[in-house]
Structure formats: structure tokens, C-alpha cells
N, C-alpha and C positions, 0 to 999 in steps of 0.2 A: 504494500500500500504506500502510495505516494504520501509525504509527509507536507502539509503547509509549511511552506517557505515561514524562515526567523531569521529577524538581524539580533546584534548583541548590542545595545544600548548601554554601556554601565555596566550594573551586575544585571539589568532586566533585561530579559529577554521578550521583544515585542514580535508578534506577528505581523506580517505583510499579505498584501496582495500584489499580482499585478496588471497595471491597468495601461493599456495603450504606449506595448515599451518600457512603461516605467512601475517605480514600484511604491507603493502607500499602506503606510501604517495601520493596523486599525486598532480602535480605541478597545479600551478593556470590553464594555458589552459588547459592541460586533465581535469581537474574538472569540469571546463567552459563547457568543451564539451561534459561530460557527462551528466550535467545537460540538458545539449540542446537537447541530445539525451533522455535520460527520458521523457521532456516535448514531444519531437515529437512521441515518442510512442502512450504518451496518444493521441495527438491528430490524429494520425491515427486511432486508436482502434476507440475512439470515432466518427470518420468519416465511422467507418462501416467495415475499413480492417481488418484482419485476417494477423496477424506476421506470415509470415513464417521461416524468418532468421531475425538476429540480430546480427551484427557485424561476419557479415561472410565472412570467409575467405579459400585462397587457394591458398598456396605459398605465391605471393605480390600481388595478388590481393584481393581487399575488399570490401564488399558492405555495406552499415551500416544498411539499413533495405529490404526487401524484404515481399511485402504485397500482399494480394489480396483481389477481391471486384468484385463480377459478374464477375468472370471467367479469367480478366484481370490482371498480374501481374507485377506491379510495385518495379522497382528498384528506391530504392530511396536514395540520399544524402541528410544529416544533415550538413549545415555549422552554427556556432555559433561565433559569434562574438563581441568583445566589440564596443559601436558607434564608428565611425572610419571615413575616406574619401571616404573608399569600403564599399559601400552595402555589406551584407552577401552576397546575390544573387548572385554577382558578383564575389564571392570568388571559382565560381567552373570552372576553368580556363579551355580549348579545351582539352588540357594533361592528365584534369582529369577526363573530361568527354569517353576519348579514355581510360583510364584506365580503367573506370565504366561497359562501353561495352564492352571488353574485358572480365571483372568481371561477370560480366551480360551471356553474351555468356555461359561464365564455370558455371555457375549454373543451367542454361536450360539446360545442357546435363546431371548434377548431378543428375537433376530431372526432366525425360524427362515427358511430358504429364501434365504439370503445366501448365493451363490456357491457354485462347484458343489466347490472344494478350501479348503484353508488351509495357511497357513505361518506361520513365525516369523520375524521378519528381527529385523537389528540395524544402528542407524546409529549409528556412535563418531562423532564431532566430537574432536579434539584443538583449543584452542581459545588459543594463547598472549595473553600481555600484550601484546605487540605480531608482525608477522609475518603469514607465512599461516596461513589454519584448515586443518587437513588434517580430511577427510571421509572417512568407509569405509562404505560403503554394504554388508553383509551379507545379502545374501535366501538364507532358508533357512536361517538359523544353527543351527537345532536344530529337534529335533521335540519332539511333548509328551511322548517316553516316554525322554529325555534328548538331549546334546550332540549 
């Protein structure tokens, strides 16, 4: 497995991307988030799905993963968080779930004839400073016509 690119700042070690040639820093969340994103790759792959999309996008709508498994195609959110008072889980607020379906909607017409249902899932990562990651894997957390 390919490892995201690090420069050595100091004693910190920061993550990069790169963008057009060049290469840009990303702040402590986006990094976070990426990480959370990687881990939840794997752990779909490894559950069996098949990536279809990754971090896709259309105008402002965004879906962060789009998978399938026996025909069904899951739209799925990655929340990644440090421990906190909010659950990850809980981090995917009615607005964003209305944006997801919205999202979701404009990719079944992109690619009509994809799998014969759909669902919403949700993967929290709880993600400490140091310790274990705790993961919650969510399939079906909501439909497109709420919670």
C-alpha cells in the first residue's frame, strides 16, 4: 500500500498532498480525515465492496465513498473525529444527511443501471492522540426521506 506522502517540519511530521506539480500541507483535520478515510477504504474492501467512487463530487455536492456488494449500492459517509462529547456517529447532522441524498440522487443518474437497491451507511472512526481507533461501521443509517 502506497503511503501518503510527509515532509519533516521540526520534530513534526506534517502531511502533504499534491496539487498541480506542486505540493501543500494539510492542516491537522484534513489529515485526520484522511487518515479516516484510508482506514475506511480498507475496511470496506475488506468487507467485500467494490469502490466505485471516492471522494466524488458534482458542483457542492459530495459523496466520500460509493461501494457495492451483491448488487446493492451504498452511499457512504466517513466522519473522523478526535474523542470529544459527540460521538462521530452523531456528527452527521439531518442537513447532511439531505445533502448526501441529494448527492446520492446525482450519481444514480450519472450512472444509471448501478445496482438493483441503495442505502446510506455511516463509518465514525473515533481517532485518539495516542491508543486505539475505535470504528463503527453503520449500514443503513438513514434513508433519503430522513433518520
Amino acid at each position: 500500500m502506497i503511503e501518503r506522502p510527509t515532509v519533516t517540519v521540526g520534530s513534526n511530521r506534517m502531511e502533504v498532498v499534491l496539487v498541480d506539480g506542486g505540493v501543500r500541507l494539510l492542516g491537522d483535520r484534513e489529515a485526520l480525515g484522511r487518515r479516516g478515510e484510508d482506514l475506511a477504504a480498507r475496511l470496506l474492501r475488506g468487507a467485500g465492496y467494490r469502490i466505485l467512487s471516492r471522494n466524488w463530487r458534482a458542483g457542492r455536492l459530495e459523496i466520500d465513498f460509493v461501494g457495492t456488494r451483491g448488487g446493492e449500492v451504498a452511499f457512504v459517509e466517513v466522519k473522523t473525529r478526535r474523542p470529544g462529547p459527540q460521538p462521530a456517529s452523531e456528527a452527521v447532522t439531518p442537513a447532511q444527511r439531505r445533502h448526501l441524498a441529494r448527492a446520492a440522487a446525482a450519481w444514480m443518474r450519472m450512472h444509471p443501471g448501478t445496482g438493483s437497491s441503495f442505502r446510506f451507511d455511516i463509518i465514525a472512526i473515533t481517532w485518539p492522540e495516542s491508543g486505539k481507533v475505535i470504528v463503527e461501521y453503520i449500514p443503513g443509517a438513514f434513508d433519503a426521506n430522513g433518520p
